[in-house]
GUMI-436305 format. One record per residue (C-alpha): residue in three letters; x, y, z. Coordinates in steps of 0.5 Angstrom, whole numbers, plus 2048, in hexadecimal, padded with zeros to 3 digits. Each point is the difference from the previous one (the first is absolute). Layout:
BEGIN
ALAXYZ ...
***
This chain:
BEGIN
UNK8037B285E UNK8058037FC UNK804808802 UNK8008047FA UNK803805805 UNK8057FA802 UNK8017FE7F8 UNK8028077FD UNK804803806 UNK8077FE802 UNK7FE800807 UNK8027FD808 UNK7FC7FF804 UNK8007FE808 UNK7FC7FD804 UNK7FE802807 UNK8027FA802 UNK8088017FE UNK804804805 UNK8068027FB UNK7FF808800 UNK7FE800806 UNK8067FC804 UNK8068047FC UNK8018057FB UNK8037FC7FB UNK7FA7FE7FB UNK7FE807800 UNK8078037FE UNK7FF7FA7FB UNK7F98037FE UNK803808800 UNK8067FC7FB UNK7FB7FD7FC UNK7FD8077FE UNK806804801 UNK8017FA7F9 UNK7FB8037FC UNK8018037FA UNK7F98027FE UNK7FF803807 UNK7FB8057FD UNK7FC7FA7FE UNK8007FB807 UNK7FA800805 UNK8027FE806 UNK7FA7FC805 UNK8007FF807 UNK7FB7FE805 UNK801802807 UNK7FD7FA802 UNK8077FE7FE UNK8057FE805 UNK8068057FF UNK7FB8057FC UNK802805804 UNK8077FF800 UNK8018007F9 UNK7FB8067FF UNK805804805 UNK8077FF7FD UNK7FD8017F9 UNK801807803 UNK8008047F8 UNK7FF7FA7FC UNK7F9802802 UNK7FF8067FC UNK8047FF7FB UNK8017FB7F9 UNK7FB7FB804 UNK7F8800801 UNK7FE7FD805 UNK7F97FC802 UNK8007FE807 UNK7F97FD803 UNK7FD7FB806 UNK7FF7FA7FD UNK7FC7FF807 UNK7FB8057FF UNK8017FF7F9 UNK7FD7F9802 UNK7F9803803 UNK804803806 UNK7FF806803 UNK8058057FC UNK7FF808800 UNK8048057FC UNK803801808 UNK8037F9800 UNK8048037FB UNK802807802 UNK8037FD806 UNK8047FB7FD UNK8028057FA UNK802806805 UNK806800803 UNK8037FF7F8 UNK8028057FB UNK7FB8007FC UNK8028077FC UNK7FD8027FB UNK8037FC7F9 UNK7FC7FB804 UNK7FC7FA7FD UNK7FD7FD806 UNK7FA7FC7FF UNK7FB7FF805 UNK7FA7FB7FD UNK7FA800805 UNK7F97FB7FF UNK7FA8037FE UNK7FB7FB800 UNK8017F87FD UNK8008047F8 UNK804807802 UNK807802802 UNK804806801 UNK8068027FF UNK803806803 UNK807803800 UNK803802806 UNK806806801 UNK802806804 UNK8048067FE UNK8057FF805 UNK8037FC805 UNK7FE802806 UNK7F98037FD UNK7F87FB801 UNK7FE7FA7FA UNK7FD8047FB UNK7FB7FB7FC UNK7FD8017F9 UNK7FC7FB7FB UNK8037FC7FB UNK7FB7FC7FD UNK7F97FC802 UNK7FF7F87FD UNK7FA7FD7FF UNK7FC7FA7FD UNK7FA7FE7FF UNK7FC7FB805 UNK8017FB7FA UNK807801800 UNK8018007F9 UNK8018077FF UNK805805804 UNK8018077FF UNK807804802 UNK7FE808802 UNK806805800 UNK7FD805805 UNK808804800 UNK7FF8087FF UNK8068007FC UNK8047FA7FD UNK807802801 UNK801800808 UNK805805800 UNK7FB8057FD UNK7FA7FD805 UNK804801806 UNK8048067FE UNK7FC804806 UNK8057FF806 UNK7FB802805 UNK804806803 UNK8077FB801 UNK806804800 UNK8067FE7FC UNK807802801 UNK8048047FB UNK807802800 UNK8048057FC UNK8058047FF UNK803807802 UNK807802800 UNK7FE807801 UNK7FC801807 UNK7FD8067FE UNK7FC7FC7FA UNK7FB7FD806 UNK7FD8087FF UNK7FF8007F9 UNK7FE7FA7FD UNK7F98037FE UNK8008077FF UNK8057FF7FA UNK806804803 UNK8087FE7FE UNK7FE7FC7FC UNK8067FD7FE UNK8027FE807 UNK7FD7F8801 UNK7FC8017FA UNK7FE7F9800 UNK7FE7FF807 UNK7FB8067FF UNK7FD7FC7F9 UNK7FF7FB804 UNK7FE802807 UNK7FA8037FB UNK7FF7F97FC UNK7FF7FC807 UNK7FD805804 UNK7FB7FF7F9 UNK8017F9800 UNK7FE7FE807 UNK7FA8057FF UNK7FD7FB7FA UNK8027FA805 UNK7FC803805 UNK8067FF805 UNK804805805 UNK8088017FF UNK806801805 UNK8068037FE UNK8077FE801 UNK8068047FE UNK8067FD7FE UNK8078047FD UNK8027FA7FA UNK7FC7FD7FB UNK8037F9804 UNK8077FC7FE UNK8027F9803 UNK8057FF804 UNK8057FC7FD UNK80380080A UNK7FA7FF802 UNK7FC7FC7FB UNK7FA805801 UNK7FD8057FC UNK7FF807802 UNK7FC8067FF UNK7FA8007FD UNK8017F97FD UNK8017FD807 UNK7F9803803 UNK7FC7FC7FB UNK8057F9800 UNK800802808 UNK7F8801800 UNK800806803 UNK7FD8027FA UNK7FC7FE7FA UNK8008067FB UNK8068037FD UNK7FD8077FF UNK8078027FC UNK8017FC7FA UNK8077FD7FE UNK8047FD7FB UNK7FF7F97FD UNK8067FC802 UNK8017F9800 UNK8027FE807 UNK7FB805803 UNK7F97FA7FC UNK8027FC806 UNK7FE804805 UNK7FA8057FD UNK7FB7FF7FC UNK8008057F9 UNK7F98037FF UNK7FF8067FB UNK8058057FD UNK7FD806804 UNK8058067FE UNK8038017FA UNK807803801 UNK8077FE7FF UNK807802801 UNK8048027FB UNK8068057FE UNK7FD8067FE UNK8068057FE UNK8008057FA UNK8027FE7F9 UNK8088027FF UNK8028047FB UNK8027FC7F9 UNK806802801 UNK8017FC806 UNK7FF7FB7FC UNK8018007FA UNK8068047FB UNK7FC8057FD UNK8058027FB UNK7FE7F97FC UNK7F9801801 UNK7FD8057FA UNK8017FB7FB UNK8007F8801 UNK8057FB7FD UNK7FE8007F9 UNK8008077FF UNK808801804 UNK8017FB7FA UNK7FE8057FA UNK804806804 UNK8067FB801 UNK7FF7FD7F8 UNK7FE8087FD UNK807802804 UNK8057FB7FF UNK7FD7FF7F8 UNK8008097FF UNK8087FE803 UNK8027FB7FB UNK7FE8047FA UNK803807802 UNK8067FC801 UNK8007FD7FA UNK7FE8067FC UNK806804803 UNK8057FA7FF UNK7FD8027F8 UNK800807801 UNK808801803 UNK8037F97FB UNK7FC8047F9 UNK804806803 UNK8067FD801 UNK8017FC7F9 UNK7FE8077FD UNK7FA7FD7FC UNK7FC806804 UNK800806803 UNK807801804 UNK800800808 UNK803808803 UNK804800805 UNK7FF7FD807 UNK7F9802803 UNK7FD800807 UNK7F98017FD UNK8007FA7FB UNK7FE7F9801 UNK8067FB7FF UNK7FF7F87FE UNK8017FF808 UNK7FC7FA804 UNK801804806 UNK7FE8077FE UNK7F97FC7FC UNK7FF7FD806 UNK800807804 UNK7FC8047FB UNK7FB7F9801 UNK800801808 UNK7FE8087FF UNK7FB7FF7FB UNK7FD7FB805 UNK801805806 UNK7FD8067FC UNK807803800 UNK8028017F9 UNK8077FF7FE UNK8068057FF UNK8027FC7F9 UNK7FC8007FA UNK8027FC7F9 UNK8008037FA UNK7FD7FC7FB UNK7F88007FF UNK7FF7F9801 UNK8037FF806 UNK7FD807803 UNK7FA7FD7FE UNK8007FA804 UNK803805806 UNK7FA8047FF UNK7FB7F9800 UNK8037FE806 UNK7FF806805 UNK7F98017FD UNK7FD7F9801 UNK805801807 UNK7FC805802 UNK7FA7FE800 UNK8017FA804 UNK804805804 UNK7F9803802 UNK7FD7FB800 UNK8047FD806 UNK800806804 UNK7F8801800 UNK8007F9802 UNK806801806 UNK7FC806803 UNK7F97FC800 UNK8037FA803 UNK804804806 UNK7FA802803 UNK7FC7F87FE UNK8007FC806 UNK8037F9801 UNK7FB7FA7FF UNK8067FB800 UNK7FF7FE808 UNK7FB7FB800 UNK8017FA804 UNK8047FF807 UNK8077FE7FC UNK7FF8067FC UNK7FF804807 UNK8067FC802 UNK8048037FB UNK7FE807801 UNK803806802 UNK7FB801804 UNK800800807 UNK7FC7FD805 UNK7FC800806 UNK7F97FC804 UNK7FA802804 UNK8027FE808 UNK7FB7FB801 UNK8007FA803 UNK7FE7FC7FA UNK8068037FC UNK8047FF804 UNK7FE7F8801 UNK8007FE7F8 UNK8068057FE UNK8047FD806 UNK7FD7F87FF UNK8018017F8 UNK8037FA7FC UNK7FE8027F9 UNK8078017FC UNK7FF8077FE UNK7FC802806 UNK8067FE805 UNK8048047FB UNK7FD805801 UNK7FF800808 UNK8077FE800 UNK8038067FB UNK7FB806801 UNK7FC7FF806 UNK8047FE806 UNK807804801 UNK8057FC803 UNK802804806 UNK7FB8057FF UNK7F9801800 UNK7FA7FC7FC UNK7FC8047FB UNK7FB7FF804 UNK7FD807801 UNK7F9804802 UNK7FA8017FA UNK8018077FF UNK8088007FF UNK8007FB7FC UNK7FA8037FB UNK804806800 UNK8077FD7FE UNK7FB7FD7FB UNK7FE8077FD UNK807802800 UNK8027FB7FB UNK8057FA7FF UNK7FC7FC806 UNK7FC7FA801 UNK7FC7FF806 UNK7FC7FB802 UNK7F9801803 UNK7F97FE7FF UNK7FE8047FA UNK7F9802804 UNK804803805 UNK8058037FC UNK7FC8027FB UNK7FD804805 UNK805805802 UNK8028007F9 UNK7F98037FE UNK802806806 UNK8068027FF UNK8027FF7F9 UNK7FF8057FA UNK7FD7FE7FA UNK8068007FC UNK8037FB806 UNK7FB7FB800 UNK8027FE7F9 UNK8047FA7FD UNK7FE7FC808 UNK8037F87FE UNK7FD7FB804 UNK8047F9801 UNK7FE7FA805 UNK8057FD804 UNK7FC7FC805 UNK7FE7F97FD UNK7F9801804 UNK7F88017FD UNK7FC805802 UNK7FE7FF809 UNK7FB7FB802 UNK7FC800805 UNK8017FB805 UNK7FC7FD806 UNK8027F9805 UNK8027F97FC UNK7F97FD800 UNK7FC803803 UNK7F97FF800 UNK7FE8087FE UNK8057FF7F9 UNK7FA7FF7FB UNK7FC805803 UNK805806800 UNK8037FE7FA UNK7F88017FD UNK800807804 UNK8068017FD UNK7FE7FF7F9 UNK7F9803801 UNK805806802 UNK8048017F9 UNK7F97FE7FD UNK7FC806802 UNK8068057FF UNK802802808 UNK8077FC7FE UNK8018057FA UNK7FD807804 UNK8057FE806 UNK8077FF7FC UNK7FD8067FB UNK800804806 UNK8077FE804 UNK8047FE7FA UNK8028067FC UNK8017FE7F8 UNK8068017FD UNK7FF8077FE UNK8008037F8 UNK8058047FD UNK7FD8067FD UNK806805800 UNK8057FB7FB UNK8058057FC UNK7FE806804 UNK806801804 UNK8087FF7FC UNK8047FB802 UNK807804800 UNK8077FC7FD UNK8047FC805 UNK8077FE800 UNK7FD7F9800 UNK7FC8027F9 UNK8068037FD UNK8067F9802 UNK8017FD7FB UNK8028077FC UNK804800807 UNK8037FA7FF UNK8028027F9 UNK804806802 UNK8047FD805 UNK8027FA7FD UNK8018057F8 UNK805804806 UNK8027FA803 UNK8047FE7F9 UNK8028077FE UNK804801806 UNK8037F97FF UNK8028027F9 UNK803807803 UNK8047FB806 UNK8027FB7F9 UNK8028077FC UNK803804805 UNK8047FA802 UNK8027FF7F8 UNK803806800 UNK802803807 UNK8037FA803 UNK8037FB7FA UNK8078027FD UNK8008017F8 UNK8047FA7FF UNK7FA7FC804 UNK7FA8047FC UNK8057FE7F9 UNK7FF7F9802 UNK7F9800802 UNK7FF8037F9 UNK8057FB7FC UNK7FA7FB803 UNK7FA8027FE UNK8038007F9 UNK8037F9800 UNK7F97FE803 UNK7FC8057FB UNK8057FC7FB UNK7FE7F9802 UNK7F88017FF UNK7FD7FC7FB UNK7FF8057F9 UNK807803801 UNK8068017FB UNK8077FF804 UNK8048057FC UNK8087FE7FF 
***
C-alpha cells in the first residue's frame, strides 16, 4: 500500500531493528545537524517513535531545539498498532525533557478504530510538572470515505493560550547606581535618580501580573559591557547570557555586538541622552556688525558712497578749475572751512557722513552741497536702521549650533553626567567627531575628565557657555526646579550617542520571548507604558518668560569694535614711530635725499611731464 505520509515528507526512518542510535552518537549528531541545516525551520515537523531504538537519545540531546523553530510529533507506533498506549506512556517518556512553553509537542492517542486525538504537551519551567492541553480530535466515518479534523484550542496563537505561567517565578535583573533607588522605586520620589529602573520595575511588576507569574529581583550596578580579558560579559548582560536571569528589568541601547548575545524585545522608555546647553548669544557666534543688513544691501551702502564720492569729487575738481581759469567766481584767500578738490579730504567727509559725524569742511558751489546734503541724508536713514537692528540682535540668541561639529567648533565648554554608560560610549567612541570631541573637550590630559554630578553639571548650564550631557528626562527635571523662567529659555539639544531609544531585553532564546514581547505591547496599548514614563520623565519645560529679563552688553558683543580700536592705534602709533624718526633721528642731508626720491619716483609715474 502506498504512504501518502511517506511520498509528501522528507523523512528517515529507523527500524526497530537497527542498533545505529542506540550503539553510538554519531547518527544522532547526524540527525541534530540535519535540522540545525534547515533553513525553513519554522515550517519542519519532526517525527519520532519511542518504540524506535535511540528515540530517547536523540529527544534528550535536542536539549532547545524542542522548543524552539521545530514542531515535533512523537508517537508509538505499538500502541499505535493495537497495543496498550496511554496518555501516561508518553508523559513518563517526555518529562525529564525541556518541553517550556514555546513548545510544539505532539502527543496522538487512539480513540477507537475511526478517532484519534491529538494533544499537546508543555510545562512552564524546567523543574515544574507536564501540563497537557487538547489540540485537535480526527474522526471518519465507519465507511471511511469521509474524515473530519476538530480544532479543540481555546485560542490560536500558542503564546496567548499559554500565557498563564501558573505561579512560576522569573528572574529579573536590573540596574541601580544609587543604593538608595531600592527605596524609592514606587512612591515616585527623586526621580531623576535611576529613572529607568523605576519605569520599568513598575512595567515588569505589570508584566508578570498579566503572565500570572511571580518575580525575583537581582540587582546589578552596570548596564552590562564585554570584556575584551576575560572574554565575558558583566553586568546585567552577563546575568542573562549566564542564566542568572531571564528579564533584563532595565532596558539598554541597541548595540550591534550586544544582538548575539540577548534578545531585543520592545522599546519601553522613550529617552535619550543628549547635550542640553543654552543658546549662546549671536555674538559668540556671529559678528554682529554685518548682521543688520544682508549682502545685497552692504552692496547699495558700498555703491551709494563710493557713487556720491565720485560726483563731489568731480564737481569740486569743476568748481576749483571754472575758478582758476577765471570763468567764474574768483576763489579768496586760503580757508580751512572750504572744501578743496582733494581725494583725500572727500574720502573723509564721506567716512563721517557714514559715521553720522559731519564734516569740519563744506564746498561752495550748490551742486556740490546738494550731493553733500543727499548723502548725509540717505546715510542717515540707513544709519537708523543699522542701529535699531545692532540693539535687537544683541539680545537674539544664537541658533548657528546645530550639530556635534558645530558644537566642536564652539566656544562652549563641556561637561558629562558621571555614569556608567557615559563614561563606556565617550570612553569607546571611534566616530571622528565624537573622539575629537572626547579627545579636545572632555578628557583633560593631566587633569580631571568633565565627568561630574547631575546638579553641578545643570548648574553650570544655567550660568551660560556650558553644554552637559545627560539624559534629558533626568536633566530636565531639575532644570523645571531650579531655573527661573527666564533661564528655561533658549535650551538647545544635540545627540552624541549613536543609539535608538532602551530596549527591553530578556535571555537569547528564551522560551518566555513571544509571550513577554506580547505582555509588552499590551502594555503600551492600553497606556500603562505612556503613564509610568509621563509620570518619572519630566518634559522639556516651556519657555514663558522670553524677553522679560535684559541681556546686558559684554566685551564679546562689542569685539569686533575692539579689534578696530586696536589695530586703528596699532597704525597710528607706527605712523608716529615712522614721523618721529623722520624728523628726530635723520640729519637734514638724509630727509633732503628721501625728498629727492620721492620726486624722481613721482616724476617716472605714467601721466607725468619731466620738466628740463
Amino acid at each position: 500500500m502506498n504512504d501518502p505520509m511517506r511520498n509528501n515528507m522528507n523523512g528517515k526512518f529507523v527500524p526497530q531493528t537497527k542498533p545505529t542510535l542506540a550503539d553510538g552518537d554519531d547518527e544522532v549528531d547526524h540527525w541534530l545537524a540535519t535540522l540545525d541545516a534547515d533553513v525553513a525551520a519554522h515550517q519542519t515537523m519532526v517525527v519520532v517513535d519511542v518504540a524506535c531504538n535511540g528515540t530517547e537519545k536523540l529527544l534528550a540531546r535536542s536539549g532547545r531545539r524542542l522548543y524552539l523553530n521545530y514542531r515535533w510529533l512523537v508517537l508509538d507506533s505499538r500502541a499505535l498498532n493495537g497495543g496498550n498506549g496511554s496518555l501516561e506512556t508518553y508523559l513518563d517518556a517526555l518529562r525529564p525533557l525541556p518541553l517550556l512553553v514555546s513548545s510544539e509537542v505532539f502527543v496522538p492517542l487512539n480513540e477507537g478504530l475511526n478517532a484519534m486525538r491529538f494533544v499537546q504537551v508543555y510545562k512552564v519551567s524546567n523543574d515544574a510538572d507536564l501540563l497537557t492541553e487538547q489540540f485537535a480530535l480526527w474522526t471518519r466515518d465507519q465507511s471511511g470515505a469521509k474524515a473530519e479534523l476538530i480544532d479543540l484550542r481555546e485560542k490560536t496563537v500558542t503564546s496567548v493560550r499559554r500565557k498563564n505561567l501558573l505561579g512560576h517565578s522569573l528572574r529579573a535583573s536590573m540596574v541601580i547606581t544609587d543604593p538608595d533607588t531600592v527605596n524609592h522605586l514606587t512612591d515616585y520620589k527623586n526621580k531623576h535618580i535611576d529613572t529607568i529602573t523605576k519605569v520599568n520595575y513598575l512595567l515588569t511588576n505589570c508584566l508578570v501580573a498579566y503572565l500570572g507569574a511571580g518575580v525575583n529581583y537581582t540587582r546589578v550596578s552596570s548596564w552590562g559591557y564585554y570584556n575584551a580579558t576575560t572574554g565575558l560579559w558583566d553586568g546585567m548582560i552577563g546575568e542573562l547570557v549566564h542564566d542568572v536571569a531571564d528579564l533584563g528589568a532595565s532596558p539598554l541601547f541597541f548595540t550591534t555586538d550586544r544582538i548575539a548575545v540577548i534578545e531585543y524585545l520592545a522599546m519601553t522608555s522613550e529617552t535619550r541622552s543628549k547635550f542640553i546647553f543654552r543658546s549662546p548669544k549671536l555674538s559668540y557666534t556671529e559678528n554682529v556688525f554685518i548682521l543688520p543688513f544682508d549682502n545685497h544691501v552692504w552692496g547699495c551702502v558700498i555703491a551709494v558712497i563710493v557713487l556720491s564720492a565720485v560726483l563731489l569729487l568731480v564737481t569740486l575738481w569743476a568748481e576749483w578749475r571754472v575758478a582758476a581759469d577765471g570763468t567764474g567766481w574768483t576763489p579768496s584767500p586760503p580757508d580751512a572751512s572750504v572744501l578743496t578738490a582733494s581725494f583725500r579730504d572727500t574720502l573723509l567727509l564721506m567716512y563721517g557722513a557714514s559715521c553720522q559725524q559731519g564734516s569740519s569742511v563744506l564746498p561752495r558751489s550748490c551742486s556740490a552741497r546738494t550731493i553733500t546734503m543727499l548723502t548725509f541724508t540717505v546715510l542717515m536713514f540707513l544709519y537708523a536702521s543699522y542701529s535699531a537692528n545692532i540693539v535687537a540682535l544683541l539680545q537674539s540668541p544664537s541658533t548657528r549650533i546645530q550639530s556635534l561639529d558645530d558644537l566642536l567648533a564652539s566656544r562652549l565648554k563641556f561637561g558629562v553626567h558621571d555614569t556608567v554608560f557615559n563614561r563606556h560610549y565617550f570612553t569607546h567612541a571611534t566616530e571622528r567627531t565624537r573622539r575629537a570631541l572626547y579627545e579636545q573637550k572632555i578628557r583633560v590630559p593631566g587633569g580631571r575628565d568633565a565627568f561630574i554630578p547631575l546638579e553641578e553639571g545643570v548648574d553650570r548650564i544655567r550660568r551660560g557657555l556650558y553644554a552637559f550631557h545627560v539624559e534629558q528626562g533626568v536633566g530636565y527635571k531639575v532644570i523645571s526646579e531650579t531655573y527661573q523662567e527666564d533661564e528655561k529659555c533658549g535650551l538647545q539639544e544635540i545627540q552624541y550617542l549613536q543609539v535608538i531609544d532602551p530596549y527591553y531585553a530578556i535571555q537569547k532564546n528564551s522560551s518566555y520571548k513571544e509571550m513577554v514581547k506580547i505582555g509588552l505591547f499590551r502594555l503600551n496599548e492600553h497606556g500603562i507604558q505612556y503613564r509610568e514614563n509621563a509620570k518619572l520623565y519630566t518634559k522639556k519645560p516651556t519657555c514663558s518668560g522670553g524677553g522679560g529679563k535684559f541681556v546686558p552688553v559684554s566685551l564679546v558683543d562689542v569685539e569686533p569694535a575692539v579689534w578696530i580700536i586696536l589695530w586703528g592705534g596699532g597704525l597710528a602709533a607706527s605712523f608716529f614711530v615712522a614721523e618721529s624718526i623722520y624728523f628726530r633721528s635723520l640729519s637734514e642731508a638724509m630727509r633732503t635725499k628721501i625728498k629727492f626720491c620721492f620726486r624722481y619716483f613721482r616724476s617716472r609715474s605714467p601721466g607725468t611731464k619731466v620738466g628740463t
